[in-house]
N, C-alpha and C positions, 0 to 999 in steps of 0.2 A: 159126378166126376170129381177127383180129386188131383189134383198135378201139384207137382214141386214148380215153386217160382223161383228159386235161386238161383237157375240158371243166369249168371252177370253177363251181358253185353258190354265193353266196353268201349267209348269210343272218345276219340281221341278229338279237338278241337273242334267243339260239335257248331255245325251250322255256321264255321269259319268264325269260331270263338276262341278261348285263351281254355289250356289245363285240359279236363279231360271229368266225364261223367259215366256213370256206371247204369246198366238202363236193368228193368226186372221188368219181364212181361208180368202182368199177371192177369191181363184179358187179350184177344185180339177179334179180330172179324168173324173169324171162323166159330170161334165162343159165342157169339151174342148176336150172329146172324145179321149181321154189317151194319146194326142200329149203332154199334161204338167202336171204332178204328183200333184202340187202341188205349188200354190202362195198366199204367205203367209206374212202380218205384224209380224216383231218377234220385242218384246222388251225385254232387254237383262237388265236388272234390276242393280243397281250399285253393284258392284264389285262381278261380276258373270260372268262365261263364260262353253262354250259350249264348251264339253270336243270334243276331237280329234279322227275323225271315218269317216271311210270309207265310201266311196261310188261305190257298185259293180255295179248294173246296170242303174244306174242313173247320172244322173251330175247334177250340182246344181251353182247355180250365186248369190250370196248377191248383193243387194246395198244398200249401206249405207245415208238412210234419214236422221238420225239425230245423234248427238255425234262424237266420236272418241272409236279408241281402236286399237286390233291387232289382224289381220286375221294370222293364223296358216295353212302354205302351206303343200302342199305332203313332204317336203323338213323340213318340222316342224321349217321352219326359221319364225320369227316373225316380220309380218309387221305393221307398223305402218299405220292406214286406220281413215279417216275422211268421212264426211259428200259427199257425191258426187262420191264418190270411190266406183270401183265394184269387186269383188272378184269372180274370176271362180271356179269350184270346175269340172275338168273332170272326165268320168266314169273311176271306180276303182283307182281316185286320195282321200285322205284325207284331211283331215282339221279341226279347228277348231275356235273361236273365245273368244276374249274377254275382257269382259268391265271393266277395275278394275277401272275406273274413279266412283266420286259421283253423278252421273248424268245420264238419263236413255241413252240406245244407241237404235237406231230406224234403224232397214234393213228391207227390201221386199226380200223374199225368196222363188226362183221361182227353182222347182225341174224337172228337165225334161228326158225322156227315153233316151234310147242310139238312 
């Protein structure tokens, strides 16, 4: 199977964040037989970020393609994360993100079951 991913999702103050990120499926459930929710291009638009929320039955991995910013752990301490850096998110851990740099930030966002 072959599909186009450029279909953009955009959404607007995601997860009661600041700005606005742009989402590219490029797996879902139906794809890969519910082993992964969900893998996804996000871009995180300048000086916008992904507000701080839970993950109850799922866990969730960023990796960070392109920019810089700060990944927001269960612990809500703020790390500073660059270009190559992966970010866990385990089930029922929190997190958040964000890009307050002028430049867009570029993660693959792979959502997977317990």
């Amino acid at each position: 199977m072959i599909r186009d991913t450029n279909q953009k999702i955009v959404i607007e103050n995601p997860h009661g964040g600041i700005g606005k990120i742009e989402k590219y499926e490029v797996l879902t459930s139906a794809d890969t037989l519910d082993h992964v929710s969900l893998m996804a291009k996000v871009i995180l638009h300048p000086q916008s970020i992904i507000g701080y929320h839970q993950h109850l039955e799922e866990a969730e991995a960023y990796y960070v393609l392109k920019g810089s910013g700060y990944f927001i752990n269960s612990q809500r301490e703020r790390i500073a994360v660059k270009a190559g850096d992966v970010c866990l998110i385990e089930v029922g851990g929190s997190h958040g993100m964000e890009n307050l740099n002028d430049e867009e930030m570029v993660i693959m966002a792979i959502v997977y079951p317990k």
